[in-house]
PDB file of N, CA, C and O in Angstrom, chain B, residues numbered from 101:
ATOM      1  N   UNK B 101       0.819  -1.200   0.000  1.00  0.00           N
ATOM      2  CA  UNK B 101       0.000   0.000   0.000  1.00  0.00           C
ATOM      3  C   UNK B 101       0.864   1.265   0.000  1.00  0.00           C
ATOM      4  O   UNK B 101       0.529   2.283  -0.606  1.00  0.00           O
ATOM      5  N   UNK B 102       2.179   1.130   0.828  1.00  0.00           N
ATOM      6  CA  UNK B 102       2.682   2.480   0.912  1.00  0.00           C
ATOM      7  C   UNK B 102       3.565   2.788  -0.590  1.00  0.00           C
ATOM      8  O   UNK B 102       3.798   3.902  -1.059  1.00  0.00           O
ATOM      9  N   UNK B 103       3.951   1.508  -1.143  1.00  0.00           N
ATOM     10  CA  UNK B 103       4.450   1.720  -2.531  1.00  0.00           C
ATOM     11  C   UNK B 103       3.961   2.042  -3.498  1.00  0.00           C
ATOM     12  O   UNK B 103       4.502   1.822  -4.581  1.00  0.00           O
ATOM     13  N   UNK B 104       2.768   2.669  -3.382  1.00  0.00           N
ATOM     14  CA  UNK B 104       1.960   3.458  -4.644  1.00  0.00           C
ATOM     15  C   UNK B 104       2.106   5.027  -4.047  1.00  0.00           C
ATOM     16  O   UNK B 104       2.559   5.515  -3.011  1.00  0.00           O
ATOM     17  N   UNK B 105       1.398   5.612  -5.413  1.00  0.00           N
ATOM     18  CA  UNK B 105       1.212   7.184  -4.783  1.00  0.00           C
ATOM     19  C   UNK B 105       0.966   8.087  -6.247  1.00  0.00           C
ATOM     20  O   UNK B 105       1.552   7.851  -7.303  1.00  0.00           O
ATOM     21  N   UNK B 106      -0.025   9.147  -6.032  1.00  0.00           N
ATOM     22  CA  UNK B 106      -1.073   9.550  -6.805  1.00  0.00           C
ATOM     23  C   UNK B 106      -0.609  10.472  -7.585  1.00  0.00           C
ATOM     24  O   UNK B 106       0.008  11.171  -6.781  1.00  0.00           O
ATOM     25  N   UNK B 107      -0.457  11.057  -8.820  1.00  0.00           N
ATOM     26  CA  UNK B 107       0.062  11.640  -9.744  1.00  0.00           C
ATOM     27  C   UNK B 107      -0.960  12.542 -10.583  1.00  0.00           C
ATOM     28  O   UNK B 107      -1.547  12.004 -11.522  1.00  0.00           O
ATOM     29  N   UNK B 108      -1.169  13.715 -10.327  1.00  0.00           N
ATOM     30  CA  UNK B 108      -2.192  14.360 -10.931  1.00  0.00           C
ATOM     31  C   UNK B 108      -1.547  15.577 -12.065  1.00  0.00           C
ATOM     32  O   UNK B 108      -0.989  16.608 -11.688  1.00  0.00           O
ATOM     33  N   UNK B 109      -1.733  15.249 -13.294  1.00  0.00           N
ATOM     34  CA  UNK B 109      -0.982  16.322 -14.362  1.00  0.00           C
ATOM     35  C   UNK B 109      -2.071  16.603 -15.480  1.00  0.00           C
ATOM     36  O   UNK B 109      -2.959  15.751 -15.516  1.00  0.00           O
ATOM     37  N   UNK B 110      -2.187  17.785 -16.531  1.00  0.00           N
ATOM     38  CA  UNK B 110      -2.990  18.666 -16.687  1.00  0.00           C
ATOM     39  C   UNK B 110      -2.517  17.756 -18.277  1.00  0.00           C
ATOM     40  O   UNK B 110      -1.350  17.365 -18.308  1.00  0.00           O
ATOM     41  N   UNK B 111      -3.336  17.475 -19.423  1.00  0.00           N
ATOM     42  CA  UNK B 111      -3.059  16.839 -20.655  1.00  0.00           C
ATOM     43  C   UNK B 111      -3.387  18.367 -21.388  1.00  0.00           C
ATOM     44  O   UNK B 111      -4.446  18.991 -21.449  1.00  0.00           O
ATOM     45  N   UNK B 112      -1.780  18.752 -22.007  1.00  0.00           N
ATOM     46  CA  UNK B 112      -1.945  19.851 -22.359  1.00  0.00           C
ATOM     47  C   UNK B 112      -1.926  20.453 -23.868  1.00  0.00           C
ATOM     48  O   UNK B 112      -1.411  21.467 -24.341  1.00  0.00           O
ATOM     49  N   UNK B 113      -2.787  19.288 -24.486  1.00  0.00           N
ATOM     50  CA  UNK B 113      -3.947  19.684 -25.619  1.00  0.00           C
ATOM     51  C   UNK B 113      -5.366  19.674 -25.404  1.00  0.00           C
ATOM     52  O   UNK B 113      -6.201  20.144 -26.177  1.00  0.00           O
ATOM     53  N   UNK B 114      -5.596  19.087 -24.263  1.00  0.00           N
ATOM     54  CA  UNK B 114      -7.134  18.801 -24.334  1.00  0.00           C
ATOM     55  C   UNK B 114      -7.261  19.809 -22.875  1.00  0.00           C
ATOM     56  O   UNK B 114      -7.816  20.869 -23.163  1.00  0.00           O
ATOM     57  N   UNK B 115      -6.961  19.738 -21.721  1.00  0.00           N
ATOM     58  CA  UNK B 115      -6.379  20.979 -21.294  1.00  0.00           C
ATOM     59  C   UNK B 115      -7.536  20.109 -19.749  1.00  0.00           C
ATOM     60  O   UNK B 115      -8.339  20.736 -19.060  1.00  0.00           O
ATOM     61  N   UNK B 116      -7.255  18.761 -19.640  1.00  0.00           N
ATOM     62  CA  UNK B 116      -8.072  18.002 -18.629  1.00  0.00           C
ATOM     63  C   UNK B 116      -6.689  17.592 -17.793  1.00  0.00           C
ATOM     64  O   UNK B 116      -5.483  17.475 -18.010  1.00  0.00           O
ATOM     65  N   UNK B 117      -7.589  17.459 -16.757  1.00  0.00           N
ATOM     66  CA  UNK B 117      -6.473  16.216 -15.628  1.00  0.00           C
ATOM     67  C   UNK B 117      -6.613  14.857 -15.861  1.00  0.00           C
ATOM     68  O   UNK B 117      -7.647  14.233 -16.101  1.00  0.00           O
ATOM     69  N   UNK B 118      -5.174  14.355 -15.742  1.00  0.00           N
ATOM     70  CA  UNK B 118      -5.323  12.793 -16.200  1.00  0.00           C
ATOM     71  C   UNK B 118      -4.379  12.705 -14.529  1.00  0.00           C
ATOM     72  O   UNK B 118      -3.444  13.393 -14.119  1.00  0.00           O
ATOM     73  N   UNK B 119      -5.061  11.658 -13.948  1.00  0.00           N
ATOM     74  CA  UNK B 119      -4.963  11.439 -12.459  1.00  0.00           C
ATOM     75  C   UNK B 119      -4.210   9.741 -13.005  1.00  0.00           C
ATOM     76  O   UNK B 119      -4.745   9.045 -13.868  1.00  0.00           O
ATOM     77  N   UNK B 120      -2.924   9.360 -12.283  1.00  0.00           N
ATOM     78  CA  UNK B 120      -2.097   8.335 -12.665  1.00  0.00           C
ATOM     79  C   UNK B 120      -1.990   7.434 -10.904  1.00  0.00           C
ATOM     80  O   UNK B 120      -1.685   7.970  -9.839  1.00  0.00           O
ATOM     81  N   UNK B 121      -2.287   6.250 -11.098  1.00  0.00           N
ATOM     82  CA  UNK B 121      -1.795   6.078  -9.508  1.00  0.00           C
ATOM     83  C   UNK B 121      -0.428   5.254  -9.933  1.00  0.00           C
ATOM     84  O   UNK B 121      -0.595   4.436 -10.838  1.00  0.00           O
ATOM     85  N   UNK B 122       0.923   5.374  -9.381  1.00  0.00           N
ATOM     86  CA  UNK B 122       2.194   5.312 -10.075  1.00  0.00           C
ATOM     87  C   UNK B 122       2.873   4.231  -9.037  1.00  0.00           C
ATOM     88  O   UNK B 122       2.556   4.571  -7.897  1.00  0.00           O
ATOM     89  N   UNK B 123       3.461   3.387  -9.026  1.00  0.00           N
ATOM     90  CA  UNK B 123       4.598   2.597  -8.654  1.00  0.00           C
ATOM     91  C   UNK B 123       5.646   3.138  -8.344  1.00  0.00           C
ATOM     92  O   UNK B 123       6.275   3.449  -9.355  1.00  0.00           O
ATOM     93  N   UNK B 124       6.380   3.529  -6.993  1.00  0.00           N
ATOM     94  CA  UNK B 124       7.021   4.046  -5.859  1.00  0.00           C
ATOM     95  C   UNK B 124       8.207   3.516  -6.750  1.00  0.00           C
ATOM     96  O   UNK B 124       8.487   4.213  -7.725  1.00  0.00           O
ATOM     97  N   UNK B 125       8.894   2.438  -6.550  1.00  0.00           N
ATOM     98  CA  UNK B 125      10.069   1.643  -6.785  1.00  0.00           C
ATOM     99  C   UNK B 125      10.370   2.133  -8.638  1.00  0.00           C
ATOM    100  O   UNK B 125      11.412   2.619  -9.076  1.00  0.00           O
ATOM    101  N   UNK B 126       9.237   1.845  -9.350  1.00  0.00           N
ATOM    102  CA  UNK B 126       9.600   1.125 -10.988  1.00  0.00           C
ATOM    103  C   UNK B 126       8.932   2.591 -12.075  1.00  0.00           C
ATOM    104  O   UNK B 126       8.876   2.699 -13.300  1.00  0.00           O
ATOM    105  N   UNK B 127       8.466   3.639 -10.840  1.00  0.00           N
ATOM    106  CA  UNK B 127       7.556   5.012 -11.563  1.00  0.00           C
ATOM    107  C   UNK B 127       6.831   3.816 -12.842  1.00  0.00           C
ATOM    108  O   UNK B 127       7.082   4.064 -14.021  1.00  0.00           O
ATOM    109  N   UNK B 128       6.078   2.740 -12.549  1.00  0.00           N
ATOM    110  CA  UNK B 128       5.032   2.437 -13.689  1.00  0.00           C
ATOM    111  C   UNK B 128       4.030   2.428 -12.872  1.00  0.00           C
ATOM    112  O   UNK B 128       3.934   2.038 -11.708  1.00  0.00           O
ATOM    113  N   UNK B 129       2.678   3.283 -14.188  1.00  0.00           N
ATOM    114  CA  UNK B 129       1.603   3.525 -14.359  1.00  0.00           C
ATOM    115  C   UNK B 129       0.621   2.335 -13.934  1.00  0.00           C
ATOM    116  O   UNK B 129       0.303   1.419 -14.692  1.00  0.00           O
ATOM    117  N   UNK B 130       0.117   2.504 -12.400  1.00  0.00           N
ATOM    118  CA  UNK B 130      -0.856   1.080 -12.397  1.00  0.00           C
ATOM    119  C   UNK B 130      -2.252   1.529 -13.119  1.00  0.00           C
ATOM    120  O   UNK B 130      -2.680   0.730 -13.953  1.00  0.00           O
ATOM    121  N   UNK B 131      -2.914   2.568 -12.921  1.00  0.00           N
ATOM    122  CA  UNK B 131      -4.268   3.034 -12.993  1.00  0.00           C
ATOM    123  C   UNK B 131      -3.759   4.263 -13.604  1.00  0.00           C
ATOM    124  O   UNK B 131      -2.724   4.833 -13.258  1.00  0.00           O
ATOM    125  N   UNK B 132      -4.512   4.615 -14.488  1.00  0.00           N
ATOM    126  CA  UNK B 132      -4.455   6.462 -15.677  1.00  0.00           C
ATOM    127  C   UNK B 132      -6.268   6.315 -15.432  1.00  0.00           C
ATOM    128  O   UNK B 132      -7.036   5.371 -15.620  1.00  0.00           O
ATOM    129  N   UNK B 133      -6.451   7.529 -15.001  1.00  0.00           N
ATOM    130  CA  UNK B 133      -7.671   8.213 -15.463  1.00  0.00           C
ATOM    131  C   UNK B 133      -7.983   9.327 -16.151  1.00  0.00           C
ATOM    132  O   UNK B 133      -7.671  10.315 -15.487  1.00  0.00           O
ATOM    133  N   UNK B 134      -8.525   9.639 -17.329  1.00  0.00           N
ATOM    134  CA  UNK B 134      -8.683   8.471 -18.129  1.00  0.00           C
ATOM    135  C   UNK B 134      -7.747   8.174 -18.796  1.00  0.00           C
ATOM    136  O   UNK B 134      -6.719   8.831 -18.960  1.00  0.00           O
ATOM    137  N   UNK B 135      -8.204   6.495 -19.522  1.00  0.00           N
ATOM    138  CA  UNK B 135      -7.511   5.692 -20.143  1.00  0.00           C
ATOM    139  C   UNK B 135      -6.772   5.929 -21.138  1.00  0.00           C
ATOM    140  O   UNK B 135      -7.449   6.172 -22.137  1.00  0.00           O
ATOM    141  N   UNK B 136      -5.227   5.982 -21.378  1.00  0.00           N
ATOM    142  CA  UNK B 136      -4.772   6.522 -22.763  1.00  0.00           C
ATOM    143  C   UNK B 136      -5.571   6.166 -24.003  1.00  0.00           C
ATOM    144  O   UNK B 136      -5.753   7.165 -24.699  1.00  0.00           O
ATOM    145  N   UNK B 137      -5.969   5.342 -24.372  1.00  0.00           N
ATOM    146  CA  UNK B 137      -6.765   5.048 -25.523  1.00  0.00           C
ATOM    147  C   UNK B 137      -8.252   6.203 -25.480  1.00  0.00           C
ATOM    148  O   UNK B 137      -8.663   6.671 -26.542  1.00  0.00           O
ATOM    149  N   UNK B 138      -8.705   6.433 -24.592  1.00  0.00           N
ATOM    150  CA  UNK B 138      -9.964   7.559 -24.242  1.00  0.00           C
ATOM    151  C   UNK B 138      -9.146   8.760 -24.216  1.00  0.00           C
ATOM    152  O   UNK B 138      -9.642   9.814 -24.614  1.00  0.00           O
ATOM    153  N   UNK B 139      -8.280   8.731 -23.909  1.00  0.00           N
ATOM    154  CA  UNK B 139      -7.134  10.803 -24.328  1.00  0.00           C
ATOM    155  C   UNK B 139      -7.044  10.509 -26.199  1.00  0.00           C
ATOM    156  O   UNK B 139      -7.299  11.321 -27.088  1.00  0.00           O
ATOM    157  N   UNK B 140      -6.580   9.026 -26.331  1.00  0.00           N
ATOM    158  CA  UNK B 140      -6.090   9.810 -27.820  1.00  0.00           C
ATOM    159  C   UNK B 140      -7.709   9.682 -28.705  1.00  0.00           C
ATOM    160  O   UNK B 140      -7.810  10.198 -29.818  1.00  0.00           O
ATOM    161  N   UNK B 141      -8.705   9.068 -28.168  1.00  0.00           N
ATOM    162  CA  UNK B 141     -10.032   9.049 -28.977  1.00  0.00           C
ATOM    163  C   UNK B 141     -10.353  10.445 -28.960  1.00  0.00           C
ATOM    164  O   UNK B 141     -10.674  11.107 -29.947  1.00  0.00           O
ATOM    165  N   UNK B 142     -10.234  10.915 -27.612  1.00  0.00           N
ATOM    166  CA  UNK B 142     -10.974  12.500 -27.284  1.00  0.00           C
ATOM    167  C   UNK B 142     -10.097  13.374 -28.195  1.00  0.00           C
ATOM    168  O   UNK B 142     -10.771  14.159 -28.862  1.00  0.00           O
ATOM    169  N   UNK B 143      -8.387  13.464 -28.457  1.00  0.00           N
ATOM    170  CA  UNK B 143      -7.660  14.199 -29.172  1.00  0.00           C
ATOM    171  C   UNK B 143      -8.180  14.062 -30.857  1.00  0.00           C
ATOM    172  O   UNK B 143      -8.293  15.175 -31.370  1.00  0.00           O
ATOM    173  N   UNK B 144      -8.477  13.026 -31.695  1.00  0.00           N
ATOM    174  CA  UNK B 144      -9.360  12.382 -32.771  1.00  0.00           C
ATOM    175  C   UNK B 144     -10.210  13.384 -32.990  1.00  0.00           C
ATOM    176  O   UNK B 144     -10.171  14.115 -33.980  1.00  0.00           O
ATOM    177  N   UNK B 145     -11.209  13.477 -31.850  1.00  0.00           N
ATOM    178  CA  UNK B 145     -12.426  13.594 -31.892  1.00  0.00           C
ATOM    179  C   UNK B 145     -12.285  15.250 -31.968  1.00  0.00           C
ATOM    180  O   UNK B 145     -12.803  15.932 -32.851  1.00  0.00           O
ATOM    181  N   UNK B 146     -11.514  15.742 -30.913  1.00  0.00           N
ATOM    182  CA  UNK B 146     -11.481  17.471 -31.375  1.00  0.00           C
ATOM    183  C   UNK B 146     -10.724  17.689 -32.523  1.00  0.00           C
ATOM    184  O   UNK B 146     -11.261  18.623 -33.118  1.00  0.00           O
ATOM    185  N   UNK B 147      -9.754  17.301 -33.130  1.00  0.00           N
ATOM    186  CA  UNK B 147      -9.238  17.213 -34.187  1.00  0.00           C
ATOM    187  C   UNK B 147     -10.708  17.459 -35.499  1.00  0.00           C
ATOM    188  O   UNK B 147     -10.986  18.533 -36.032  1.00  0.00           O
ATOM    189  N   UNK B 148     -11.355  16.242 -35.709  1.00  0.00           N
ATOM    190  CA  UNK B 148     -12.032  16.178 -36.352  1.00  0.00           C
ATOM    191  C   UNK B 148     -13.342  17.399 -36.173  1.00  0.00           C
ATOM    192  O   UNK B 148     -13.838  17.701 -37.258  1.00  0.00           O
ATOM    193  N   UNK B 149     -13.902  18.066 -35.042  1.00  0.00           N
ATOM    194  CA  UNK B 149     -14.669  18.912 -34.653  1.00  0.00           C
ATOM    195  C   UNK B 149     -13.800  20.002 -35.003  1.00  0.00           C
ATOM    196  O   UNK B 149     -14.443  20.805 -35.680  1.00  0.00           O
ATOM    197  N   UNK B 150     -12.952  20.266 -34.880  1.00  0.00           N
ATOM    198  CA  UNK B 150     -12.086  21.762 -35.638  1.00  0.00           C
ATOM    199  C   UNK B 150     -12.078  21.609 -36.892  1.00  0.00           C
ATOM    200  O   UNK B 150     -12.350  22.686 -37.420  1.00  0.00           O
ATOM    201  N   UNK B 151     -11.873  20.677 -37.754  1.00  0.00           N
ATOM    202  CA  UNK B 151     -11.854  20.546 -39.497  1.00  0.00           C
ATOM    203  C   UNK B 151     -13.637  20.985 -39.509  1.00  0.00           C
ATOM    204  O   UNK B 151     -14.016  21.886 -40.258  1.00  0.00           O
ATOM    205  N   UNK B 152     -14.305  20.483 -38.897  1.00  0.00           N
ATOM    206  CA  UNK B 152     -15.716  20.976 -39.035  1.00  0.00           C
ATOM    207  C   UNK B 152     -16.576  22.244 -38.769  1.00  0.00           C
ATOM    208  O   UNK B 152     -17.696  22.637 -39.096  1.00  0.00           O
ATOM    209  N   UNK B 153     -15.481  22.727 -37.985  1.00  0.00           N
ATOM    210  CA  UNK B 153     -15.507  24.301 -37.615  1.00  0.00           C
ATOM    211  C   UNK B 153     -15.385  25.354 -38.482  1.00  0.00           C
ATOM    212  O   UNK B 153     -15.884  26.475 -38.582  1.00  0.00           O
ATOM    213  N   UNK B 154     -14.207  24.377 -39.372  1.00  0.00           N
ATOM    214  CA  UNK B 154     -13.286  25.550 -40.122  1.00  0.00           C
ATOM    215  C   UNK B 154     -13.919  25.476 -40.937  1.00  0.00           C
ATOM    216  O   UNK B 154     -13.952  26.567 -41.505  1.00  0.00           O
ATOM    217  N   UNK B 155     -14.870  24.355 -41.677  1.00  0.00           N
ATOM    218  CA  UNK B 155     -15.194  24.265 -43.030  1.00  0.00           C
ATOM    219  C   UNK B 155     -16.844  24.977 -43.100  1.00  0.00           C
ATOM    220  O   UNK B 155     -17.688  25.148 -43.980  1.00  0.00           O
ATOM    221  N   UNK B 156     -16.735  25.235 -41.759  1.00  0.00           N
ATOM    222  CA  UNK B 156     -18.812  25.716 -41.830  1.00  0.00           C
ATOM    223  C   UNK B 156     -18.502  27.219 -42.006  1.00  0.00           C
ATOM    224  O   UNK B 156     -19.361  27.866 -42.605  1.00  0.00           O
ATOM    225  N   UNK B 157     -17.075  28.060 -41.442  1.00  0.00           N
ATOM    226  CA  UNK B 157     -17.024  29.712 -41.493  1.00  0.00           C
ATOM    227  C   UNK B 157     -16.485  29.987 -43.052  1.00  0.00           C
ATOM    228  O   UNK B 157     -16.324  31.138 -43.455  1.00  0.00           O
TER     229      UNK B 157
END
């Protein structure tokens, strides 16, 4: 229990907190909230909502 410990950093394109609970000894990632695969869908997804932005002005 005492070999974990909580990691809170700002994802700075999408401009959210991604909360990490991290491994004391080896700094590896046990738990990411949210899930890297859900950061790079959400990065996709505004990506694609800005091409749709640009093309409606």
């Amino acid at each position: 229990m005492l070999s974990k410990y909580l990691k809170i950093d700002i994802d700075q394109e999408l401009e959210i907190p991604v909360v990490k609970i991290m491994e004391k000894d080896t700094n590896r990632v046990i738990r990411q909230i949210p899930p890297e695969y859900l950061l790079e869908l959400m990065k996709c997804i505004d990506q694609l909502l800005g091409l749709l932005m640009e093309r409606k002005v």
